[in-house]
C-alpha positions as CSV (number, residue, x, y, z in Angstrom):
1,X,30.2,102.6,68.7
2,X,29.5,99.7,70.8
3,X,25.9,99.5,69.4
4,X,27.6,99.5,65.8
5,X,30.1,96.5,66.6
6,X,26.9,94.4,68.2
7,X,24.5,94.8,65.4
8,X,27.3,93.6,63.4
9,X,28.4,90.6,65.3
10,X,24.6,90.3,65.1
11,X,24.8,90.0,61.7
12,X,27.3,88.2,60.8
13,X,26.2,85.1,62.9
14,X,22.9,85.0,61.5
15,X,25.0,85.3,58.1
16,X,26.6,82.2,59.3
17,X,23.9,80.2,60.2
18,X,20.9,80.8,57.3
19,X,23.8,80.7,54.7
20,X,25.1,77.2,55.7
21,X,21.4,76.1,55.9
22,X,20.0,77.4,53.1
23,X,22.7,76.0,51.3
24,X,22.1,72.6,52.7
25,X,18.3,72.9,51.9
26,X,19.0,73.6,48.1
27,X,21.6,71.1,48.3
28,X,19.7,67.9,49.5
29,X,16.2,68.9,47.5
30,X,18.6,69.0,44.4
31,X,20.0,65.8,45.2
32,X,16.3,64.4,46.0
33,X,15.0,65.6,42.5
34,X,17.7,63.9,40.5
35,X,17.1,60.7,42.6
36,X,13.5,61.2,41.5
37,X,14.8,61.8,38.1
38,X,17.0,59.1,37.8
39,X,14.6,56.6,39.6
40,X,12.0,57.6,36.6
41,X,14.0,57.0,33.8
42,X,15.4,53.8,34.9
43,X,12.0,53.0,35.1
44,X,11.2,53.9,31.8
45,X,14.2,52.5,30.3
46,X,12.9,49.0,32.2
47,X,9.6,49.6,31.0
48,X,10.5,50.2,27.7
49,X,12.9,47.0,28.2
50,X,10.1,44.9,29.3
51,X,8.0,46.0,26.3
52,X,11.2,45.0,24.1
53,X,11.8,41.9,25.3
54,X,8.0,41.0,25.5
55,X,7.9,42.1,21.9
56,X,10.8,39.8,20.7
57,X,9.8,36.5,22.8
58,X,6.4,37.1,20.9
59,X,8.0,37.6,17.9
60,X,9.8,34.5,18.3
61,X,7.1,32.3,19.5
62,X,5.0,33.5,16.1
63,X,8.1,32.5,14.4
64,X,8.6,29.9,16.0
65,X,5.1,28.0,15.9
66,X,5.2,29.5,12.3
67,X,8.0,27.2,11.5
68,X,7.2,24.3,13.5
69,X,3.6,24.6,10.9
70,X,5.7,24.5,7.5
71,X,7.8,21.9,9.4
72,X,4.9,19.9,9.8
73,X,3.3,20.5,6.2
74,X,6.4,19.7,4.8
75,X,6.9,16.6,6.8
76,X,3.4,15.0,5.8
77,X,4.0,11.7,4.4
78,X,3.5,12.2,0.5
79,X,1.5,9.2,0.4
80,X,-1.4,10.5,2.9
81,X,-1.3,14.0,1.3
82,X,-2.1,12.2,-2.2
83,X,-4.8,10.2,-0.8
84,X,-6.6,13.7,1.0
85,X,-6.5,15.2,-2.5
86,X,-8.5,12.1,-4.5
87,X,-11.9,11.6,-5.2
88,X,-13.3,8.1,-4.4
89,X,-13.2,7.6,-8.4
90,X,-9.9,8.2,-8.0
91,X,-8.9,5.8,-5.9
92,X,-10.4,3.2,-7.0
93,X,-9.0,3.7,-10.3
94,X,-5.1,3.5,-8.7
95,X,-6.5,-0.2,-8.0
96,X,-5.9,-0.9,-11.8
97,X,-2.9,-2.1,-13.7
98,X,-4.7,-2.3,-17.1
99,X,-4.0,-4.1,-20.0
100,X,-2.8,-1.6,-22.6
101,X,-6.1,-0.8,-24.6
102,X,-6.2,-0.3,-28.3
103,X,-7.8,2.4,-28.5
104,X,-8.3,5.6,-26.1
105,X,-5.3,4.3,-24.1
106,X,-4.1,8.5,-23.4
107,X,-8.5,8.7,-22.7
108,X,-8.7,6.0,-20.1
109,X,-5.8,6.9,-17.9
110,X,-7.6,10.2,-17.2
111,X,-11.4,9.3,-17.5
112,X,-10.7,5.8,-15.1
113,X,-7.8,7.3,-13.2
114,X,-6.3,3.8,-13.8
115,X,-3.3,3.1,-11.5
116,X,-0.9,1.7,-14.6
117,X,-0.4,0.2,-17.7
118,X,1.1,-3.6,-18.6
119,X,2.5,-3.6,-21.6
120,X,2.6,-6.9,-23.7
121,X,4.6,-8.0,-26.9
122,X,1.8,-6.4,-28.9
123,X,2.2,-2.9,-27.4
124,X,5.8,-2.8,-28.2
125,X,6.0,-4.9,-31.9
126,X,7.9,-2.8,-34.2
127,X,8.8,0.3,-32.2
128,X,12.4,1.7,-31.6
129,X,13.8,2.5,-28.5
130,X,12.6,5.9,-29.2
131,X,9.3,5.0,-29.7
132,X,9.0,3.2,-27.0
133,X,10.0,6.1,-25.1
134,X,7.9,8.4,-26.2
135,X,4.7,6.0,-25.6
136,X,5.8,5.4,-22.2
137,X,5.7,9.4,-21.7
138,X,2.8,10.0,-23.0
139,X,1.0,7.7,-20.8
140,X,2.5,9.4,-17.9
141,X,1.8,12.8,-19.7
142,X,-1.9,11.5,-19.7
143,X,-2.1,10.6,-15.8
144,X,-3.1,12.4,-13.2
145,X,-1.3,10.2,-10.6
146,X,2.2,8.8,-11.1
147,X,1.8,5.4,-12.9
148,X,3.0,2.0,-12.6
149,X,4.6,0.8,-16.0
150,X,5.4,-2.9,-16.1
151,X,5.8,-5.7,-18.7
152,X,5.7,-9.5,-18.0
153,X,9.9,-9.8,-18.6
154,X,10.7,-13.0,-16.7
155,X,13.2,-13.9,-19.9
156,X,12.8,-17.2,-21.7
157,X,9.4,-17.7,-23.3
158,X,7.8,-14.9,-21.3
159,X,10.2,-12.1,-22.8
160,X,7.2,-8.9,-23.9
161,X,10.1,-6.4,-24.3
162,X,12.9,-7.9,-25.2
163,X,11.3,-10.0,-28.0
164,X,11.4,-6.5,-30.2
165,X,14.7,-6.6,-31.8
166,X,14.5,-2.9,-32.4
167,X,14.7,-2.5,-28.7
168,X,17.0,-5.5,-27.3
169,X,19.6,-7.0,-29.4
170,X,18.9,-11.0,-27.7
171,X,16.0,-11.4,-25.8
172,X,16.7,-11.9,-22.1
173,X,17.5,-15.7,-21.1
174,X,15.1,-18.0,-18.5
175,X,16.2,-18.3,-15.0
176,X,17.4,-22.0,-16.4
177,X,20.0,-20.7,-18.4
178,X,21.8,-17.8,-16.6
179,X,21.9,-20.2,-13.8
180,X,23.7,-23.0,-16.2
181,X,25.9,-19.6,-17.3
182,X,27.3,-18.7,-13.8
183,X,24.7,-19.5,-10.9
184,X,23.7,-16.4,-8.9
185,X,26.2,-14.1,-10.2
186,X,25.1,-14.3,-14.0
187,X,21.3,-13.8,-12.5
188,X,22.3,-10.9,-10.5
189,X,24.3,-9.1,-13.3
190,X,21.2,-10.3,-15.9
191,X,18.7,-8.6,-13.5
192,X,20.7,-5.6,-12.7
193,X,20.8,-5.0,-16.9
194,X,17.5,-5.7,-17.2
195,X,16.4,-3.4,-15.1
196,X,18.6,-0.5,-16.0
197,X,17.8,-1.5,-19.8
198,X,13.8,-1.3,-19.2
199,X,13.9,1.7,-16.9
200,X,15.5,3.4,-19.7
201,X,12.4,2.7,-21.6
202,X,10.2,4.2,-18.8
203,X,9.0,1.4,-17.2
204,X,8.9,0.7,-13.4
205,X,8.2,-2.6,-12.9
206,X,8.1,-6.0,-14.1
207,X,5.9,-9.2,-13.1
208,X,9.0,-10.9,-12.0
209,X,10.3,-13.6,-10.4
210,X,8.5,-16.7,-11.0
211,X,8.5,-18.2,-7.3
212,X,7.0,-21.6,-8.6
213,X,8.8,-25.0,-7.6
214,X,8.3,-27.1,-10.4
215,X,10.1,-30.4,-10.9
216,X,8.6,-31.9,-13.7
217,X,9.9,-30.8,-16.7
218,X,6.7,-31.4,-18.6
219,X,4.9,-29.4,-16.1
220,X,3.4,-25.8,-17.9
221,X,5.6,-24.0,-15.6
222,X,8.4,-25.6,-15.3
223,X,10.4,-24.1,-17.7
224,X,9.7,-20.4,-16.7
225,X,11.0,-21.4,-13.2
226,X,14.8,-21.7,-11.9
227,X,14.1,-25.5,-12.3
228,X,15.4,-25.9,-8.5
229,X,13.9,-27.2,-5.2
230,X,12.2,-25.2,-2.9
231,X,15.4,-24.1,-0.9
232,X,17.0,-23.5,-4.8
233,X,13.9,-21.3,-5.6
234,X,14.4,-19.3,-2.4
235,X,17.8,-18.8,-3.3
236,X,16.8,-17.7,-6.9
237,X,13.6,-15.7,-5.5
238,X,16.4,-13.6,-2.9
239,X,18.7,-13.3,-5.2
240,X,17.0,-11.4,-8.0
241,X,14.3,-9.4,-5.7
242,X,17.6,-7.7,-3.9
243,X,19.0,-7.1,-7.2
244,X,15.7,-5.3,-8.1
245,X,15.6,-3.4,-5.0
246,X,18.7,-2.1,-5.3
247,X,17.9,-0.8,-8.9
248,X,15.1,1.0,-7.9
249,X,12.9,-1.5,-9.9
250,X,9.3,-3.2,-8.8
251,X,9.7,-6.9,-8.0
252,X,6.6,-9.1,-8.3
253,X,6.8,-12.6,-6.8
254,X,4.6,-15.3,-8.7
255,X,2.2,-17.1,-8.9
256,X,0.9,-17.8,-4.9
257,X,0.4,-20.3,-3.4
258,X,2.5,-21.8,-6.1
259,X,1.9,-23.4,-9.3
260,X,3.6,-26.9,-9.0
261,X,3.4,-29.3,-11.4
262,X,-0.1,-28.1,-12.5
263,X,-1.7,-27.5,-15.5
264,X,-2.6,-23.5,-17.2
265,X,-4.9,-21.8,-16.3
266,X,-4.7,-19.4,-19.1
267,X,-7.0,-21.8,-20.8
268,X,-9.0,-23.7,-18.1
269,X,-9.9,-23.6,-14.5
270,X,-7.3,-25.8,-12.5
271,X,-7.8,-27.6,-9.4
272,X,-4.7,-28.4,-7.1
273,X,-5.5,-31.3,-4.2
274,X,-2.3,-30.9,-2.8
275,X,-2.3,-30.8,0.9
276,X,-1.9,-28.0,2.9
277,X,1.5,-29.4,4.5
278,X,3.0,-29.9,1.2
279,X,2.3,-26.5,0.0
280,X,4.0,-25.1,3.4
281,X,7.3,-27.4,3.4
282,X,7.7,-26.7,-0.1
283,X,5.7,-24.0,-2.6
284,X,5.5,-21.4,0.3
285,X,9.2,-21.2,1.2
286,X,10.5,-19.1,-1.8
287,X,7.7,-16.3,-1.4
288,X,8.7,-16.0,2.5
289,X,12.5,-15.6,1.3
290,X,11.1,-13.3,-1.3
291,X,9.0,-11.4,1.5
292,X,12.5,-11.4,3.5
293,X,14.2,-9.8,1.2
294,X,11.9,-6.8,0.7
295,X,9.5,-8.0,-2.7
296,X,7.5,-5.3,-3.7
297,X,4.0,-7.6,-4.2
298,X,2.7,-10.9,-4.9
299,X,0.8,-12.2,-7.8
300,X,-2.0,-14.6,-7.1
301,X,-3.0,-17.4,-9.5
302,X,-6.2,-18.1,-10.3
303,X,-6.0,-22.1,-9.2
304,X,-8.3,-23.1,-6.9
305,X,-6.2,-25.1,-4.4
306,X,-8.6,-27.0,-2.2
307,X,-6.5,-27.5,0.8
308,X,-6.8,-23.6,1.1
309,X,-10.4,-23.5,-0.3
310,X,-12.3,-25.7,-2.3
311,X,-14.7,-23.4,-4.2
312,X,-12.9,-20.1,-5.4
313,X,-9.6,-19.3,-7.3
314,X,-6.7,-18.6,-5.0
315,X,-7.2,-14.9,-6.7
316,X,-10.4,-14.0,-5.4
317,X,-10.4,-16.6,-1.9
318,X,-10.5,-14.6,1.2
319,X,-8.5,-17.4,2.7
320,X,-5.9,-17.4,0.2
321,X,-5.1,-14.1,0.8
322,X,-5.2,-14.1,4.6
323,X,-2.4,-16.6,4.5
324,X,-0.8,-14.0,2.3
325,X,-1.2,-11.2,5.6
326,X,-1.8,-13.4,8.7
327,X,0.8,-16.3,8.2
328,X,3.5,-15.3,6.0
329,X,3.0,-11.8,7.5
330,X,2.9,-9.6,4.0
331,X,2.7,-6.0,4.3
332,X,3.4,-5.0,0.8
333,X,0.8,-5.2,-2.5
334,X,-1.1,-8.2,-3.3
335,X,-2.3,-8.5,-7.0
336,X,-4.2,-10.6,-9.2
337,X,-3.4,-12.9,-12.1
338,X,-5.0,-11.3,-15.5
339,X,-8.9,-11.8,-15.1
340,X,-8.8,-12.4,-18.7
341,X,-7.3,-15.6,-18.0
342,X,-10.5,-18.6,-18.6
343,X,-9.2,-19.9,-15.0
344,X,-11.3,-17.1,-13.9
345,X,-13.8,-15.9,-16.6
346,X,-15.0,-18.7,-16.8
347,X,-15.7,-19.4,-13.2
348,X,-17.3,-15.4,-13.0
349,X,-18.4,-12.6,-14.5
350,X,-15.9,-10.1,-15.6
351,X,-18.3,-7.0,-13.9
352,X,-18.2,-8.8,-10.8
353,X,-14.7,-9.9,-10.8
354,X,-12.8,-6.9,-9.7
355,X,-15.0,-6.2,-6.7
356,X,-14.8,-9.8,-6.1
357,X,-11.3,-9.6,-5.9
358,X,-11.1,-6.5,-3.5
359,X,-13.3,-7.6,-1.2
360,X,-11.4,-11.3,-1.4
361,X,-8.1,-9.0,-0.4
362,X,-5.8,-7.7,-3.1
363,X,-5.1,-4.3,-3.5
364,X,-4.2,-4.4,-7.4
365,X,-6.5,-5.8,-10.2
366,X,-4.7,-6.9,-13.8
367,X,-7.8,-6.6,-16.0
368,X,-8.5,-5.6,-19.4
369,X,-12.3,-5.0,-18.6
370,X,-12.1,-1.7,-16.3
371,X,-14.5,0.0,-17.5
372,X,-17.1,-2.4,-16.7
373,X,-15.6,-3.5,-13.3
374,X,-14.5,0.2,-11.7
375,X,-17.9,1.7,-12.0
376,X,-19.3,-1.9,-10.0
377,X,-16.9,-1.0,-7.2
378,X,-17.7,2.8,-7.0
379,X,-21.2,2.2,-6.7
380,X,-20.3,-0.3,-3.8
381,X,-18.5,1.9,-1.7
382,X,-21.6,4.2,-2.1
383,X,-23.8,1.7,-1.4
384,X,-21.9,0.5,1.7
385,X,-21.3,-2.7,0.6
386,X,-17.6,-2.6,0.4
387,X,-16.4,-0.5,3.1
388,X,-13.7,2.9,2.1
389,X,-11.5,2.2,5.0
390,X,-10.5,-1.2,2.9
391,X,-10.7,0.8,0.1
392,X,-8.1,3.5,1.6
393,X,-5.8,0.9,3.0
394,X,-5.5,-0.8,-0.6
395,X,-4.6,2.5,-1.8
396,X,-2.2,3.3,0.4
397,X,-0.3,0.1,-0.4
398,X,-0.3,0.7,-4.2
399,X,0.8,4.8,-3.3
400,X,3.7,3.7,-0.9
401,X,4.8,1.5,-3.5
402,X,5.0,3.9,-6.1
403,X,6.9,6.2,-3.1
404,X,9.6,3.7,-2.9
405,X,10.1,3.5,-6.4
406,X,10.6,6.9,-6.6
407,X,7.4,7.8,-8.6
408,X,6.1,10.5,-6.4
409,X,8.8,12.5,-6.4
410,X,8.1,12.9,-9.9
């Protein structure tokens, strides 16, 4: 009996003992195996978070640099991206504000890539404002390029336009007159109308204002001027080349260095001996107030003013024009006169006029004989002997002007 009680005393304290410590073996290797359990998936779920978030911030950064490329495409200035897409016949065909043709006028703006059309009172006699319209569309339907569309419309005796009755009731009055009318206000309203008026017809621009300080009233022209002094003129030049600008309508400043009281060239080669000091304390002043107040370009005559240079017309000098760029600091286009005119055809060939004229410094050539002068100046630029980069920058000056006419948005 007391063999029985000890083997079961025995027993029951070994009892005691394994089952506590079996108990705490299962107990901390379970614990052990969900800390191992729980310590993996976190690291998956971090893995899997790294991969996330590694995926998204390269999502984004394809995005982003995506966005920042159209951003940047879209940003290109519209000017350069024209000029990347033209050919060099191209380009030097925007150097042309043609003469309207009589015949293959829709032709020529696509076989010469010709940079506009100037109308004269020919080119509008007899048509009705519908007309008018219509031929002023299908030029543009013609082009390429956006065009420049101008007309000589300084009012007086220069009036192209407004000389069709069809298409103005009055022709538009001289600088003279709307100055005797009501001073600057009357010129401003006058300007503002004119422009809306010939806008409405589909053209752009106009070969206006006359900058010329005459004072003789028997001088050719004096009467196409405001008739003032040179601090007048500046007055008159401001006044209508902000009027312009704020209709959205190309201003033209003319005739540099300045006519004075000389004679026309239209019909003979004119020499001015007027010294250099007079031109600057008086002809020069109203095309820097014109420059001042934002004109679009300049119009150079074909005088030959010796003070400046004694052998060539101003419009194909070199010297001329870097007066025009280094002195009076002119960024915008520079043009000729027509090369029609016998104050230069008769001084040079009309073939070799237009190069002459590029390489002299203008960016825009008023000519009638194109097609014999753009195939001189491609052939040049092939040649080497007048250089594309001055090509380029000429073209880049007639394209931003048509940009801030609004053209290229067209």
């Amino acid at each position: 009996m007391k063999k029985l009680k000890g083997m079961l005393l025995a027993l029951g304290l070994s009892t005691a003992i394994v089952i506590p410590i079996t108990l705490g073996i299962y107990f901390f290797g379970g614990l052990q195996k969900t800390a191992k359990t729980t310590a993996t998936t976190e690291t998956s779920e971090t893995t899997e978070s790294t991969k996330t978030t590694g995926s998204t911030k390269a999502t984004e950064a394809t995005s982003s640099s995506s966005e920042k490329k159209t951003a940047s495409e879209d940003e290109k200035d519209p000017v350069e991206k024209l000029m990347s897409q033209m050919t060099l016949e191209e380009k030097v065909g925007q150097l042309f504000l043609a003469r309207v043709p009589k015949e293959k006028q829709l032709e020529d703006l696509k076989n010469y890539h010709l940079g506009g059309y100037l109308l004269f009172g020919k080119d509008v006699s007899g048509l009705t404002v519908k007309e008018l319209q219509e031929k002023t569309q299908s030029f543009r339907d013609a082009a390429k390029f956006p065009l420049l569309l101008g007309a000589d419309e300084e009012g007086g005796t220069v009036s192209r336009v407004s000389g069709n009755k069809e298409l103005v009731t009055t022709p538009f009055k001289s600088p003279q007159e709307l100055y005797a009318l009501g001073k600057w206000e009357k010129i401003t309203s006058d300007t503002l109308n004119k422009a809306k008026l010939l806008t409405s017809f589909g053209l752009n621009t106009g070969l206006f204002p006359v900058a010329d300080v005459a004072t003789e009233k028997n001088a050719f022209i004096y009467d196409r001027t405001i008739g003032l002094d040179a601090t007048g003129t500046s007055d008159y030049v401001t006044t209508v080349v902000k009027a312009l600008e704020k209709a959205q309508f190309g201003s033209t400043l003319k005739h540099f260095p300045g006519y004075g009281n000389n004679s026309d060239s239209h019909t003979e080669i004119v020499t001015d001996n007027r010294p250099l000091k007079e031109l600057e304390e008086n002809d020069f002043k109203p095309f820097i107030a014109g420059i001042k107040a934002g004109a679009d370009s300049i119009l150079v005559s074909h005088n030959i003013v010796t003070a400046i240079d004694n052998k060539n017309p101003a419009s194909i000098s070199p010297k001329v024009h870097d007066i025009l760029r280094k002195n009076l600091n002119f960024k915008g286009v520079i043009m000729t006169d027509d090369m029609d005119m016998a104050g230069l055809s008769d001084f040079i060939s009309q073939e070799d006029a237009g190069l002459t004229a590029l390489k002299a410094g203008n960016d825009l050539i008023l000519s009638s004989t194109y097609s014999q002068q753009i195939p001189k100046i491609v052939a040049a630029v092939k040649k080497g002997d007048y250089s594309e980069e001055d090509l380029d920058t000429s073209v880049k000056r007639v394209l931003t002007w048509k940009k801030d006419l609004g053209l290229l948005e067209k």
